[in-house]
PDB file of the backbone (N, CA, C, O) and the ligand in Angstrom, with CONECT records:
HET     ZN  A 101       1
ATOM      1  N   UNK A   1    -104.555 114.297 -12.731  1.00  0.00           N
ATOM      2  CA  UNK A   1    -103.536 114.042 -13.762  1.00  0.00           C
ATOM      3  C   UNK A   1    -103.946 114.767 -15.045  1.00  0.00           C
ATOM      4  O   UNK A   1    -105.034 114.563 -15.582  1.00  0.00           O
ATOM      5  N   UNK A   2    -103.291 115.378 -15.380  1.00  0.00           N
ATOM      6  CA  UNK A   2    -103.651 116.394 -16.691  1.00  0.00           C
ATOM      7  C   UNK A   2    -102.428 116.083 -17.897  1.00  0.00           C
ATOM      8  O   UNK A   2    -101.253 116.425 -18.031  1.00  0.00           O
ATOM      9  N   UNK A   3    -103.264 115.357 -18.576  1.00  0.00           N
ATOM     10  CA  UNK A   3    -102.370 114.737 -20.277  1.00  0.00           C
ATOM     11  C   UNK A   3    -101.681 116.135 -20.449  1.00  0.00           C
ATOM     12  O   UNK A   3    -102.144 117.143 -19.915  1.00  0.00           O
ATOM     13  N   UNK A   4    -100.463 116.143 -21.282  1.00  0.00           N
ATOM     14  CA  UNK A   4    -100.257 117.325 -22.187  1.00  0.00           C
ATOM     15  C   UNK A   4    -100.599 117.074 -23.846  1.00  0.00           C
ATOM     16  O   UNK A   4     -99.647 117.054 -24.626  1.00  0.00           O
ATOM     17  N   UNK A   5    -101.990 116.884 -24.357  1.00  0.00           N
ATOM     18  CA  UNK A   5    -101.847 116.612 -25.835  1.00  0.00           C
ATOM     19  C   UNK A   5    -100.787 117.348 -26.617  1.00  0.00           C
ATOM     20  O   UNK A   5    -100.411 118.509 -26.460  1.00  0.00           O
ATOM     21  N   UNK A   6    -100.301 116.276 -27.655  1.00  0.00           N
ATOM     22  CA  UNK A   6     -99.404 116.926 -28.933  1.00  0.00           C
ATOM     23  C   UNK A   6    -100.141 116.340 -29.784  1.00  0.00           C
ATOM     24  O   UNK A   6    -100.870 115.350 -29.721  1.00  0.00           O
ATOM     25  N   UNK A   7     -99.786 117.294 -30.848  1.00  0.00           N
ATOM     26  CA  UNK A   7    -100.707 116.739 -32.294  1.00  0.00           C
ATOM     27  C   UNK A   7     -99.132 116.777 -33.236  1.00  0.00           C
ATOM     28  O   UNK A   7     -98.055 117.282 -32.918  1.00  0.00           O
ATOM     29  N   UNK A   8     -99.589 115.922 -34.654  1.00  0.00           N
ATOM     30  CA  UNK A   8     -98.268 115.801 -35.280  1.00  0.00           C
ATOM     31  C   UNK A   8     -98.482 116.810 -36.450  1.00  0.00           C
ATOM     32  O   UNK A   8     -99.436 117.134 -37.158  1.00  0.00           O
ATOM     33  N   UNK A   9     -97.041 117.196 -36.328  1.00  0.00           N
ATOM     34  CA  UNK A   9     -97.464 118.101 -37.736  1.00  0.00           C
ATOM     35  C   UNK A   9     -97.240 117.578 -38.953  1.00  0.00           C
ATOM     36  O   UNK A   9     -97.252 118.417 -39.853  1.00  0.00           O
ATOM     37  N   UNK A  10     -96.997 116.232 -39.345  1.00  0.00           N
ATOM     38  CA  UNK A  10     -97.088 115.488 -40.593  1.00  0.00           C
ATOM     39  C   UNK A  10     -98.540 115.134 -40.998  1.00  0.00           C
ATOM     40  O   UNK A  10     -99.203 115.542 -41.951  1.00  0.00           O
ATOM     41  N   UNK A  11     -98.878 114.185 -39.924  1.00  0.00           N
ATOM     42  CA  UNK A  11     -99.961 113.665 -40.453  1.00  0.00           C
ATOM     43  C   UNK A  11    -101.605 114.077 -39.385  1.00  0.00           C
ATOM     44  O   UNK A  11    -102.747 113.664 -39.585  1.00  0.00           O
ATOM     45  N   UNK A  12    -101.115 114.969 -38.336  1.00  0.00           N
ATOM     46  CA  UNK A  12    -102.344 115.835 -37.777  1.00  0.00           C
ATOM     47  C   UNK A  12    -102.961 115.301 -36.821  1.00  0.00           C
ATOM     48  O   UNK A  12    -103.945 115.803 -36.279  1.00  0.00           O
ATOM     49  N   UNK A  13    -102.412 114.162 -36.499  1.00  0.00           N
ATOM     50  CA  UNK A  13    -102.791 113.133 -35.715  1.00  0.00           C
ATOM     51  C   UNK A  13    -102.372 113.500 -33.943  1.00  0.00           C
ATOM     52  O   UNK A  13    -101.240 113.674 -33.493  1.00  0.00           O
ATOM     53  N   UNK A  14    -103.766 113.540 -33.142  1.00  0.00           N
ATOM     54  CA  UNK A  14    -103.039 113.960 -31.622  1.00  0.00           C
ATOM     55  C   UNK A  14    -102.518 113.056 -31.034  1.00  0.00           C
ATOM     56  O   UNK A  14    -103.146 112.051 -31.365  1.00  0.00           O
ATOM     57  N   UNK A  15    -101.625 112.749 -30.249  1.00  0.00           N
ATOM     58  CA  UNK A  15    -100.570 112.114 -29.212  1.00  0.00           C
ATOM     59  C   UNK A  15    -100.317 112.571 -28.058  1.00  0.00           C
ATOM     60  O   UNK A  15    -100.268 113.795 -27.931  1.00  0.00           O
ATOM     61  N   UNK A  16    -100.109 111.785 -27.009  1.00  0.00           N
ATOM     62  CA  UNK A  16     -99.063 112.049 -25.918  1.00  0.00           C
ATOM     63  C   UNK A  16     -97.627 112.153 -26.296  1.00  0.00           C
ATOM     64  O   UNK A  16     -96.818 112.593 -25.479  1.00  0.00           O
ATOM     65  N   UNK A  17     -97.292 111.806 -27.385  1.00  0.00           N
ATOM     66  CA  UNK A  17     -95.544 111.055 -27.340  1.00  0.00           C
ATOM     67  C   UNK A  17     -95.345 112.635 -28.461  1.00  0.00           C
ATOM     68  O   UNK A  17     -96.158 113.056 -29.284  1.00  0.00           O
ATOM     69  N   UNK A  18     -93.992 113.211 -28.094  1.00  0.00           N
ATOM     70  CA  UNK A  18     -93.163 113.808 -28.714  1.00  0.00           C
ATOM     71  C   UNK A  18     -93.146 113.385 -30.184  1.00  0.00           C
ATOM     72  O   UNK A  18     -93.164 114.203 -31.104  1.00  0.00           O
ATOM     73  N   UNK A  19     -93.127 112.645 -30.277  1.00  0.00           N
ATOM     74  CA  UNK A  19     -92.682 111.661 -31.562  1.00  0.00           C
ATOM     75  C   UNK A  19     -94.002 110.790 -32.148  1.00  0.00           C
ATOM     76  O   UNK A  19     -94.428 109.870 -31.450  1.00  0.00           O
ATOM     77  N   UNK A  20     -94.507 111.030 -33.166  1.00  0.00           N
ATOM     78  CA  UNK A  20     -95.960 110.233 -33.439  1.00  0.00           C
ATOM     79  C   UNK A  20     -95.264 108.805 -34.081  1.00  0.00           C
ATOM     80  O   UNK A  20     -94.102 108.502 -34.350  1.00  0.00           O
ATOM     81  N   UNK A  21     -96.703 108.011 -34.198  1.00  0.00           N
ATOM     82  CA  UNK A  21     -95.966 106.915 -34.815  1.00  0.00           C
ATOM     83  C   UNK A  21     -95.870 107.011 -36.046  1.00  0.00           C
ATOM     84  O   UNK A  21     -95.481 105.923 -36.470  1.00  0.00           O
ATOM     85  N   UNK A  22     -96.113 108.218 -37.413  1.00  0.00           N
ATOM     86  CA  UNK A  22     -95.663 107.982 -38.755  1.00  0.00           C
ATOM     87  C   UNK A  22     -94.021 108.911 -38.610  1.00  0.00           C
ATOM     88  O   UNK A  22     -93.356 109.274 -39.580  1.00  0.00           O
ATOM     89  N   UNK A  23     -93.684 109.118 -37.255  1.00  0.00           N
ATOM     90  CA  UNK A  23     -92.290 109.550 -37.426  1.00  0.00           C
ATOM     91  C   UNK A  23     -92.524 110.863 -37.556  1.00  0.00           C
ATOM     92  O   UNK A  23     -91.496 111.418 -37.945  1.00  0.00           O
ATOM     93  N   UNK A  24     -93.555 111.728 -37.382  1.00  0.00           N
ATOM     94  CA  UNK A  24     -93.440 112.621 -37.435  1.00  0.00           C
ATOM     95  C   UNK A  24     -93.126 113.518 -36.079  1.00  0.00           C
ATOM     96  O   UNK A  24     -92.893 112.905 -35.037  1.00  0.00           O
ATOM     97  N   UNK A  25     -93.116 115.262 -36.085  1.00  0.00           N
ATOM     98  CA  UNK A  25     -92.579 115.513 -34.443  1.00  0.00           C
ATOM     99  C   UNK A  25     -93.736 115.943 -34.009  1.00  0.00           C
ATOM    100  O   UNK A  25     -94.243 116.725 -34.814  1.00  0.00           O
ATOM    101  N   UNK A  26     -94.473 115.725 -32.909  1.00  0.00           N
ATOM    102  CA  UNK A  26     -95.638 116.559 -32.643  1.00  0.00           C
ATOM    103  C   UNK A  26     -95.488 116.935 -31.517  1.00  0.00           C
ATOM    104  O   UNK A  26     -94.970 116.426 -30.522  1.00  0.00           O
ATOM    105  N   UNK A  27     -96.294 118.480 -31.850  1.00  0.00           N
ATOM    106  CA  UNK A  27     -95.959 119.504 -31.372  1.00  0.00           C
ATOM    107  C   UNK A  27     -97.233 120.077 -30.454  1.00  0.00           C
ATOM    108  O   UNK A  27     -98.333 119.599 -30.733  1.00  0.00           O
ATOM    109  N   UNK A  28     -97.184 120.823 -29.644  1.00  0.00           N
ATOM    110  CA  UNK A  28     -98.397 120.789 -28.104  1.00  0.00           C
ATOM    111  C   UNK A  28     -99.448 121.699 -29.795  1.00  0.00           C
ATOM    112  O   UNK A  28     -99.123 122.271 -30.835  1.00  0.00           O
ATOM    113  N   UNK A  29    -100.576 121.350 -29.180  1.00  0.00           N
ATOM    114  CA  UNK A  29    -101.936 121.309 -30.035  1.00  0.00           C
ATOM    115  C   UNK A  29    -102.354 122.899 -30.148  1.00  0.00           C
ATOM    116  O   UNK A  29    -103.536 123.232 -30.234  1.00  0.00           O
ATOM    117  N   UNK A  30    -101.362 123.765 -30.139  1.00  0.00           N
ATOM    118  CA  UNK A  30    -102.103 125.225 -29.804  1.00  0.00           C
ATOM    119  C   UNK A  30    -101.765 125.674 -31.039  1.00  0.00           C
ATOM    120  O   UNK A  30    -100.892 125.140 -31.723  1.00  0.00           O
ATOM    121  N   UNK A  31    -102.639 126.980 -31.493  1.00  0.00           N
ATOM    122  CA  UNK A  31    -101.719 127.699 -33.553  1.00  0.00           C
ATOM    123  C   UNK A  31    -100.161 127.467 -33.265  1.00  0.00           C
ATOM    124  O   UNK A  31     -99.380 127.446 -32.313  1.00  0.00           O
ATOM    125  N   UNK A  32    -100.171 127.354 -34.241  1.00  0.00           N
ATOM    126  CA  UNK A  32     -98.491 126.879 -34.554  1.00  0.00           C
ATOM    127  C   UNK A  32     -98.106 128.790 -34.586  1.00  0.00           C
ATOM    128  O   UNK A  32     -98.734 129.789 -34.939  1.00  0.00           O
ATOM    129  N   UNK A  33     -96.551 128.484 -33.926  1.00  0.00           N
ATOM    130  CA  UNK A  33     -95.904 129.953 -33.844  1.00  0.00           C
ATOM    131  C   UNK A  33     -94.505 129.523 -34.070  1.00  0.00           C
ATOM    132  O   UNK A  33     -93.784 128.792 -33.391  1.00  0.00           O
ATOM    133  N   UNK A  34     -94.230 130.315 -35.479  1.00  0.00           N
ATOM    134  CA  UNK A  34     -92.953 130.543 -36.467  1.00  0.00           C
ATOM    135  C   UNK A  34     -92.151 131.182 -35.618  1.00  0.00           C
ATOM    136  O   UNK A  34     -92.333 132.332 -35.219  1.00  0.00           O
ATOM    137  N   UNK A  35     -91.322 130.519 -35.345  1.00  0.00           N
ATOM    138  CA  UNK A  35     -89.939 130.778 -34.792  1.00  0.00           C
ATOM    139  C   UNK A  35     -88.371 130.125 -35.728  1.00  0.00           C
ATOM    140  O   UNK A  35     -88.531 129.128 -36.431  1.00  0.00           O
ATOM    141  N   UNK A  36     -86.935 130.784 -35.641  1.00  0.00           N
ATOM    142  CA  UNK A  36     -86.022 130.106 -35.927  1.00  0.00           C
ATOM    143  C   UNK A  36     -86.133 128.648 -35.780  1.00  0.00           C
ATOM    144  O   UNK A  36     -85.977 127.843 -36.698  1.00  0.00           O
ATOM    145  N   UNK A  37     -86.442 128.339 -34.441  1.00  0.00           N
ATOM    146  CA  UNK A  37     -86.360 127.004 -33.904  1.00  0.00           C
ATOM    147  C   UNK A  37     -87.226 126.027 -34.646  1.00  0.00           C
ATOM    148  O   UNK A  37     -87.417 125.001 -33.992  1.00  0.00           O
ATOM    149  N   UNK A  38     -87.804 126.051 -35.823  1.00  0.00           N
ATOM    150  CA  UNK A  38     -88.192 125.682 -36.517  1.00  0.00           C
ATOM    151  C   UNK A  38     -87.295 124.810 -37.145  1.00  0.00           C
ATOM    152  O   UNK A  38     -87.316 123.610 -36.871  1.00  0.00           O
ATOM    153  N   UNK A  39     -86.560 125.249 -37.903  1.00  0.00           N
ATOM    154  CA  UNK A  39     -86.076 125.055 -38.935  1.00  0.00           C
ATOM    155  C   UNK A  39     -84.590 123.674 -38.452  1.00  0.00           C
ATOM    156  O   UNK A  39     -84.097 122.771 -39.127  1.00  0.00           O
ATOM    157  N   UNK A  40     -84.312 124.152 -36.982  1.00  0.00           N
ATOM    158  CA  UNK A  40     -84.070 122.877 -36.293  1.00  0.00           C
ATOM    159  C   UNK A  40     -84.603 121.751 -36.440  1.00  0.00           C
ATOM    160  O   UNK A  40     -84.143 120.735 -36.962  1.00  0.00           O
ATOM    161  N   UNK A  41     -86.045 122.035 -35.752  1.00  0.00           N
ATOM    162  CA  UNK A  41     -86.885 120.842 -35.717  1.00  0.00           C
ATOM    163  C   UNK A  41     -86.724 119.845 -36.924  1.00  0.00           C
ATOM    164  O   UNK A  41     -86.191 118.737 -36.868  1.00  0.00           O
ATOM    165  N   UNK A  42     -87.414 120.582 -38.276  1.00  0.00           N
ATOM    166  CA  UNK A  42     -87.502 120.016 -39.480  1.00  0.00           C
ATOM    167  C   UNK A  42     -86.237 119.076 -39.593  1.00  0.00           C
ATOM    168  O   UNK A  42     -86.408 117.935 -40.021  1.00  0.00           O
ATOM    169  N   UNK A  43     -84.792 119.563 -39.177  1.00  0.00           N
ATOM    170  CA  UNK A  43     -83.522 118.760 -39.294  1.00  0.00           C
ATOM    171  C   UNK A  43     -83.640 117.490 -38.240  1.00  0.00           C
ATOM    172  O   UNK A  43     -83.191 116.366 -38.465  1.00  0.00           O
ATOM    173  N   UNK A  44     -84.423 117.951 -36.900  1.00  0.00           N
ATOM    174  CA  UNK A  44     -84.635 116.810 -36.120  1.00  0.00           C
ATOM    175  C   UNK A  44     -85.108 115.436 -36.359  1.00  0.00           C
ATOM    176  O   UNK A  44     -84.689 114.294 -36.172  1.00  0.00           O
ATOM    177  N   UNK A  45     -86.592 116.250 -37.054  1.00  0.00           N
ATOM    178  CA  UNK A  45     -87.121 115.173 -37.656  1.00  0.00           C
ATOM    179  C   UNK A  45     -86.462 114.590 -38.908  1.00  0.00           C
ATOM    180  O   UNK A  45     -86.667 113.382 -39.024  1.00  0.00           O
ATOM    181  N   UNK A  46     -86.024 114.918 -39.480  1.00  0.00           N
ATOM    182  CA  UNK A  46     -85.143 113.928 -40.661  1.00  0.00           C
ATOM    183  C   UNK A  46     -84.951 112.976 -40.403  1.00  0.00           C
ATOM    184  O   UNK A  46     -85.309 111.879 -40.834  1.00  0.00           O
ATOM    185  N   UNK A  47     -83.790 113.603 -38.959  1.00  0.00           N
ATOM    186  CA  UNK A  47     -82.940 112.389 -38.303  1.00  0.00           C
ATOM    187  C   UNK A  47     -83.769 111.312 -37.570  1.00  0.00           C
ATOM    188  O   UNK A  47     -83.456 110.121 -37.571  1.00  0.00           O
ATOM    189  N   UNK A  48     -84.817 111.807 -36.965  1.00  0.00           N
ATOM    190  CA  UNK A  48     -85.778 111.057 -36.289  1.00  0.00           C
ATOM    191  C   UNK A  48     -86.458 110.103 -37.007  1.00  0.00           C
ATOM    192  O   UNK A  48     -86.818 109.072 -36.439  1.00  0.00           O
ATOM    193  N   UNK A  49     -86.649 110.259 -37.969  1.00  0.00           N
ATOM    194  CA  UNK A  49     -87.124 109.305 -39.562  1.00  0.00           C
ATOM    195  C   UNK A  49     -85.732 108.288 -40.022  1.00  0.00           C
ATOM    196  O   UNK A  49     -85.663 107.063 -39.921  1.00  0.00           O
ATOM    197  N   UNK A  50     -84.869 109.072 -40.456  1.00  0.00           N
ATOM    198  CA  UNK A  50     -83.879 107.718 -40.502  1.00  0.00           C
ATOM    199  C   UNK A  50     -84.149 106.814 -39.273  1.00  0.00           C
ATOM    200  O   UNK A  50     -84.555 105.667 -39.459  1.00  0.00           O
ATOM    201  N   UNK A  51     -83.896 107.385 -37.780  1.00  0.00           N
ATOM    202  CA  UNK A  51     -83.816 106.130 -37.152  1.00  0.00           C
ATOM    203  C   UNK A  51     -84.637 105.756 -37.191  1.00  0.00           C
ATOM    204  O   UNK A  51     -84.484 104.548 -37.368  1.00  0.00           O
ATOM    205  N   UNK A  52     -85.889 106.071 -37.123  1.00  0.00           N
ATOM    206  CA  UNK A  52     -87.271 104.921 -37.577  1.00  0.00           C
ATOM    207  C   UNK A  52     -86.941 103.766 -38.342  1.00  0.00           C
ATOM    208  O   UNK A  52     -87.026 102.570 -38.061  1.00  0.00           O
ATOM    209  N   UNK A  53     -86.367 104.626 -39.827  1.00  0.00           N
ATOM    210  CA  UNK A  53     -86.144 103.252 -40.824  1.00  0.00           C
ATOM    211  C   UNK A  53     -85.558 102.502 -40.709  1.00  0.00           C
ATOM    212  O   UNK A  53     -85.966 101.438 -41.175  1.00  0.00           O
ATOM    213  N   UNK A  54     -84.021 102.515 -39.927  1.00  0.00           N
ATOM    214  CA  UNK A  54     -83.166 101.713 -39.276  1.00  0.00           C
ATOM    215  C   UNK A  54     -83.653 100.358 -38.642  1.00  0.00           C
ATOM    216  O   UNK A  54     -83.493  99.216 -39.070  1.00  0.00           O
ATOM    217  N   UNK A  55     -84.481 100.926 -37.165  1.00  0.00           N
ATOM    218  CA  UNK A  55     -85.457 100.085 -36.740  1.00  0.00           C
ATOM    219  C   UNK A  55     -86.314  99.306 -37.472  1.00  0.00           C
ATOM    220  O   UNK A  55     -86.408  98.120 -37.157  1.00  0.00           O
ATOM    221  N   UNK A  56     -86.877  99.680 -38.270  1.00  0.00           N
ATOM    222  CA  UNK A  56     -87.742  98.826 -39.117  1.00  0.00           C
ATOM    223  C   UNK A  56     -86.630  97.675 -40.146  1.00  0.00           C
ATOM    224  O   UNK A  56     -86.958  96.560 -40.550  1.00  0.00           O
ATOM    225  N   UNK A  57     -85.563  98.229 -40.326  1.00  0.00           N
ATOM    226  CA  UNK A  57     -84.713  97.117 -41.309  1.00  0.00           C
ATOM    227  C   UNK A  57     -83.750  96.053 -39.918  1.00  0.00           C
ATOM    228  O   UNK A  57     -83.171  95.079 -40.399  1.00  0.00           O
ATOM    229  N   UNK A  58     -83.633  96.187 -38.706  1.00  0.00           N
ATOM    230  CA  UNK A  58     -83.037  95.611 -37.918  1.00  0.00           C
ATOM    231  C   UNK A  58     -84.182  94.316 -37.711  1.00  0.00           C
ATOM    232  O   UNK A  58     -83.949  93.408 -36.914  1.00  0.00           O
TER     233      UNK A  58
HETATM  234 ZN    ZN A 101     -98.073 111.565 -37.329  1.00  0.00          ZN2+
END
């Protein structure tokens, strides 16, 4: 069985989960490579943070 580590790019922290627990997106642990698809992400995570906060006020 071979983990796929992700590390977060907010707070640097490694994970299994797509999604760390300060809400940030983490991303597989290798140099980071600048692409368009970036700039998605960053919008992902926004949204991925509201629903965090949601959850936390329910
Ligand atoms: Zn994090």
């Amino acid at each position: 069985m071979s983990a796929h580590i992700l590390k977060c790019a907010e707070c640097g922290k490694y994970t299994l989960k797509e999604v760390c627990s300060c809400g940030g997106k983490a991303v597989s642990a290798r140099p980071p490579k600048y692409s368009p698809e970036d700039k998605y992400g960053e919008y992902r995570r926004a949204v991925k943070k509201e629903e965090l906060e949601k959850k936390r006020l329910l």
